[in-house]
C-alpha positions as CSV (number, residue, x, y, z in Angstrom):
1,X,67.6,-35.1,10.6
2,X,67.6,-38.7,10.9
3,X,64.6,-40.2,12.5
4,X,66.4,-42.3,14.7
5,X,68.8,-40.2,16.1
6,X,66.3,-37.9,17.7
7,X,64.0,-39.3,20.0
8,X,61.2,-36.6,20.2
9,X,60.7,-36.8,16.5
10,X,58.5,-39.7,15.3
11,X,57.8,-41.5,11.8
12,X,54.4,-38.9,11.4
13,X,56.5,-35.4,12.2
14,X,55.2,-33.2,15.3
15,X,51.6,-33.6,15.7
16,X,49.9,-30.3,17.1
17,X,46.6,-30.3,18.6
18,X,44.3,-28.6,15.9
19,X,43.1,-24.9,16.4
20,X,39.0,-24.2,16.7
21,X,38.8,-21.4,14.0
22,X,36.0,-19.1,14.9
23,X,34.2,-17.0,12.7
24,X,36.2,-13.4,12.1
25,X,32.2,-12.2,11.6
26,X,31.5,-12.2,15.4
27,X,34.2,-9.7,16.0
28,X,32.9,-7.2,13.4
29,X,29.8,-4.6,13.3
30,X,28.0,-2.9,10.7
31,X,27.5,1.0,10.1
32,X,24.8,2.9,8.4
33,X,27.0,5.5,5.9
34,X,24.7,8.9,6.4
35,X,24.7,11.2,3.5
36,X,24.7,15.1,4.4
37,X,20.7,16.5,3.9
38,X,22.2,18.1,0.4
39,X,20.8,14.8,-0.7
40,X,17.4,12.9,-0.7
41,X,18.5,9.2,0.0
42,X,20.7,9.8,3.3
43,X,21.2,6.4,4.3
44,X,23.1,5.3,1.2
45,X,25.7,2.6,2.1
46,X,26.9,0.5,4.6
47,X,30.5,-0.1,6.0
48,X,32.0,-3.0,8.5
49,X,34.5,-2.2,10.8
50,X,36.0,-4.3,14.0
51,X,34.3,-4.1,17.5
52,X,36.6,-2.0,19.6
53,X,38.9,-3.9,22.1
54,X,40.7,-1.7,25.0
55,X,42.0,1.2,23.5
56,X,41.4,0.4,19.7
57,X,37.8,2.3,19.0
58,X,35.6,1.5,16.2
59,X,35.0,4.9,15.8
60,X,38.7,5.6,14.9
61,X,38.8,3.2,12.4
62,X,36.0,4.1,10.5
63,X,36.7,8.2,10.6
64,X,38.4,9.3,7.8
65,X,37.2,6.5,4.8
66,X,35.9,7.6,1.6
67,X,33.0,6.6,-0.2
68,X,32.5,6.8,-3.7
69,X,28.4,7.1,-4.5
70,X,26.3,7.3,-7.9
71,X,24.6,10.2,-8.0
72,X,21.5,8.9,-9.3
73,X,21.7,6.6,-6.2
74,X,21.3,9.4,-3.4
75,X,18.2,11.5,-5.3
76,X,15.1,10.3,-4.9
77,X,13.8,8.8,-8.3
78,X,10.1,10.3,-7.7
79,X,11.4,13.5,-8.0
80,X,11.6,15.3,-11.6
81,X,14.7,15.0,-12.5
82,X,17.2,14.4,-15.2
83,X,18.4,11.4,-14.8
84,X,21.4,11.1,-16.9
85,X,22.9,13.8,-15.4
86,X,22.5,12.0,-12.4
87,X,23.9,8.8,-13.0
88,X,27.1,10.3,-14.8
89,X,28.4,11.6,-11.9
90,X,29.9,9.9,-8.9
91,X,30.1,11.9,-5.1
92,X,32.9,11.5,-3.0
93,X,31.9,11.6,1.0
94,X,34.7,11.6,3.7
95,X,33.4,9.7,7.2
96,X,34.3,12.5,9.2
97,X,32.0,11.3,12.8
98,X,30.2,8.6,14.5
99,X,27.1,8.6,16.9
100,X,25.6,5.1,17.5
101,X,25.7,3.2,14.4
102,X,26.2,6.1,11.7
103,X,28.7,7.0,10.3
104,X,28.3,10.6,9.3
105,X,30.3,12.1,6.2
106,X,30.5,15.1,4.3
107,X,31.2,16.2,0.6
108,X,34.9,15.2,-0.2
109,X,34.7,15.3,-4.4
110,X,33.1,14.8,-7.5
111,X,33.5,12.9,-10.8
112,X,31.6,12.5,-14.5
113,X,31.9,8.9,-15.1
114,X,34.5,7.4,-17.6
115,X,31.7,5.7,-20.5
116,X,29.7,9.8,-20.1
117,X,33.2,12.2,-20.6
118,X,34.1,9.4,-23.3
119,X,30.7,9.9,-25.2
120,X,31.5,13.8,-25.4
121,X,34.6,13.6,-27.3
122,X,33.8,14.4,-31.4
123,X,35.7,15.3,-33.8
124,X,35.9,18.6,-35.9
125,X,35.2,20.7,-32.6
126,X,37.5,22.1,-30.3
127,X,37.9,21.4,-26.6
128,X,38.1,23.6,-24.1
129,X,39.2,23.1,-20.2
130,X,39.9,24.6,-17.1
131,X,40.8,24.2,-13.4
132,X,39.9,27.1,-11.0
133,X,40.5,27.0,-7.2
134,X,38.6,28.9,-4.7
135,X,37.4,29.3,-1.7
136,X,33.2,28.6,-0.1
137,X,32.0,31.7,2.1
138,X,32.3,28.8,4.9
139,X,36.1,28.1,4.8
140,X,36.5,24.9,2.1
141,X,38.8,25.3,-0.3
142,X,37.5,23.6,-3.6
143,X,39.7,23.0,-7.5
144,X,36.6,22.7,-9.8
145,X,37.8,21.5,-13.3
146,X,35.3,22.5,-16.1
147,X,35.3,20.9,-19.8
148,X,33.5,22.0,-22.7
149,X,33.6,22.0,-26.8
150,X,32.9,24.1,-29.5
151,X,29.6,23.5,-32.3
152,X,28.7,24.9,-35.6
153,X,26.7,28.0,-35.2
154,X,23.6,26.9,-37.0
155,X,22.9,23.9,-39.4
156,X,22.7,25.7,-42.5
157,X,26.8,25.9,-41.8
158,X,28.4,24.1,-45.2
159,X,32.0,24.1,-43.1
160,X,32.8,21.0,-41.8
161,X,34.6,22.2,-38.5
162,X,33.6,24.1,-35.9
163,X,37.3,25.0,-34.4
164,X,37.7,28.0,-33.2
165,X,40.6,30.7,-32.4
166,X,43.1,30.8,-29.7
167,X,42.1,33.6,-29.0
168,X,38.6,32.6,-28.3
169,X,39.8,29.9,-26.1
170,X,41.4,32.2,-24.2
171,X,38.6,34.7,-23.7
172,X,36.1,31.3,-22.9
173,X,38.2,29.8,-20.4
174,X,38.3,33.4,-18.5
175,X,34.6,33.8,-18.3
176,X,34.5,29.8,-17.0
177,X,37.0,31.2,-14.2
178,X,34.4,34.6,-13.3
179,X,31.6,32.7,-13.0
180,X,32.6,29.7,-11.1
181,X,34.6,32.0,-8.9
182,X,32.0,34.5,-8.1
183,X,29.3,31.4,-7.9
184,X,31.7,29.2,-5.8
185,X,33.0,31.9,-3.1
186,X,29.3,33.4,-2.4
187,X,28.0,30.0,-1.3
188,X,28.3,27.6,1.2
189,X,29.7,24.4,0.9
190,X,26.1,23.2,0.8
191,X,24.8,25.1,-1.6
192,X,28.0,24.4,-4.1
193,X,26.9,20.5,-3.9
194,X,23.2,21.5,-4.8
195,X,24.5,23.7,-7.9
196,X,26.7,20.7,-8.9
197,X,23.2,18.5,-8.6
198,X,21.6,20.8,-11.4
199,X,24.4,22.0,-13.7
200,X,23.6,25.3,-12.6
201,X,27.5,26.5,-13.6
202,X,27.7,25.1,-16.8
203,X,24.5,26.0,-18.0
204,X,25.9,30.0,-16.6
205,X,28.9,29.4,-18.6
206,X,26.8,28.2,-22.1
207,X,24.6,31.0,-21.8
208,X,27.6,33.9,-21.3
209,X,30.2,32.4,-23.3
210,X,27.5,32.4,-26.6
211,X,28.5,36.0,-27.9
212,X,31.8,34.5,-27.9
213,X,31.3,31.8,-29.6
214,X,28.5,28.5,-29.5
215,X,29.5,25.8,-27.3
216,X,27.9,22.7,-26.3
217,X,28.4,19.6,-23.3
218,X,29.6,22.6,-20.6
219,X,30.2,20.6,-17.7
220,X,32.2,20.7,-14.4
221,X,33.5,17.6,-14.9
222,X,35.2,17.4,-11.7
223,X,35.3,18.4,-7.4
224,X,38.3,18.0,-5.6
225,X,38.2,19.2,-2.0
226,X,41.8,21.0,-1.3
227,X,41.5,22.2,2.2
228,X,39.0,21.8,5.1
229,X,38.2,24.2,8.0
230,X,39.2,22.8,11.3
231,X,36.8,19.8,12.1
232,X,33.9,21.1,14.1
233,X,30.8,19.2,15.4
234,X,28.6,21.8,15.5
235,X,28.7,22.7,11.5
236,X,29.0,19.2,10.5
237,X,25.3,18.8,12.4
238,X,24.0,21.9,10.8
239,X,25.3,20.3,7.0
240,X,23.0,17.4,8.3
241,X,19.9,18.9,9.3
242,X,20.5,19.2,13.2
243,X,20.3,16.2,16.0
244,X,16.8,15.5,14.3
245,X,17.5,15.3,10.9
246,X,19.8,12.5,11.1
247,X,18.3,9.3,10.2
248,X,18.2,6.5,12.7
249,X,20.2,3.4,12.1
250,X,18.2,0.2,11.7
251,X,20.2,-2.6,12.3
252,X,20.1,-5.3,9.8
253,X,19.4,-9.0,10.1
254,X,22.7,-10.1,8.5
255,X,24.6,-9.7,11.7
256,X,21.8,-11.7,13.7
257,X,21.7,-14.6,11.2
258,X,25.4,-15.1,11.2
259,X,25.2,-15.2,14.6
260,X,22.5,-17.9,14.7
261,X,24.4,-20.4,11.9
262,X,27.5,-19.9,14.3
263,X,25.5,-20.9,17.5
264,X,23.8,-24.3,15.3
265,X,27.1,-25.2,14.3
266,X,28.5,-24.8,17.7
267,X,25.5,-27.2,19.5
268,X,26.5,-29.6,16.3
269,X,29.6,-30.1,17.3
270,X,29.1,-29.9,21.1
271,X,27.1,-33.1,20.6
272,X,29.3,-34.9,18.3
């Protein structure tokens, strides 16, 4: 349109009075991310969320993420321990309440890392998996996938391979099934997670699948949580210790220094 012929437009366009951005910051909080008392470090990450307004609850926002968590990172490092077993696996943990500023989760999955299944693979040896699902003694229902591979039987061996039959596979991959079945569905949910800490399945699995034949790396590789009981304060307390066991939340400086640069730049401007 023609400048002239339209008398609320000027040469310089419409000119709008300029919006005060704020800082989005001030309208957020912090959370402390509470491991369950399966593992040493509880306080082990830390989420932001926005501050509730009317009807829109932190709380609600924040139930239901997932964390993904080194191993290695939620064990205390004075304890004796093997370490790369620890840092090759990552834990899942599903936010599932909030009281004060923690956010407490529960065991949702777990993974080997990509660079530590990569370094198994070899060749001349035969690889073996399997996925089993079953069922804790308190209602989770977990698919547990376990990967191992065959090795000579002794170093004097002058064959180059160590494959193995079909028929041994099958027979190896039925005894993986038993053993994490019968270990799984005697055992609390707990009590899995602490077994998945020390290997104690695949090193079950090594020793009773050697008559068949000598395998080596036998690891549950990964923890996929199908189905979950119906959510229930009370047991999610108990997988944290009680009231007392869970850690209190310190809050952090971060939010108080943001607060303070806001409030200097504020008093800058107010005496411009």
């Amino acid at each position: 349109m023609a400048v002239g012929k339209n008398k609320r437009l000027s040469k310089g366009g419409k000119r709008s009075q300029k919006r005060k951005v704020g800082d989005t910051m001030l309208g957020k909080e912090w959370y402390d991310v509470v491991a369950p008392s399966a593992f040493t470090v509880r306080q082990c990450a830390k989420t932001i969320c926005n501050k509730s307004k009317g009807t829109a609850l932190a709380a609600d926002s924040l139930k239901g993420r997932i964390f993904e968590v080194c191993l290695g990172d939620l064990m205390s490092k004075g304890e004796e321990n093997d370490d790369k077993v620890y840092k090759a696996r990552n834990m899942r943990l599903k936010a599932e309440e909030v009281q004060g500023r923690s956010v407490l989760t529960n065991f949702y999955g777990m993974s080997m890392t990509t660079d530590a299944l990569k370094v198994l693979f070899k060749k001349w040896v035969t690889l073996i998996e399997g996925h089993f699902e079953c069922k804790t003694s308190d209602g989770y229902t977990l698919r547990l996938f376990a990967i191992t591979f065959t090795r000579k039987s002794a170093e004097e061996q002058q064959q180059r391979n160590a494959h193995c039959q079909s028929s041994h596979v099958k027979k190896i991959r039925q005894k993986m099934g038993e053993i994490i079945m019968r270990t799984v569905t005697k055992s609390t949910l707990e009590k899995v997670v602490r077994n998945l800490q020390q290997e104690v399945m695949g090193k079950e699995i090594n020793k009773a699948c050697n008559s068949i034949y000598q395998l080596s790396d036998v690891n549950i590789r990964k923890v996929k949580v199908i189905k979950t009981p119906k959510a229930d304060v009370t047991r999610l307390l108990e997988a944290h210790g009680g009231q007392d066991g869970i850690p209190k939340s310190v809050e952090g400086g971060r939010q108080k220094m943001v607060a303070a640069v806001v409030e200097e730049t504020e008093n800058a401007e107010a005496e411009d």
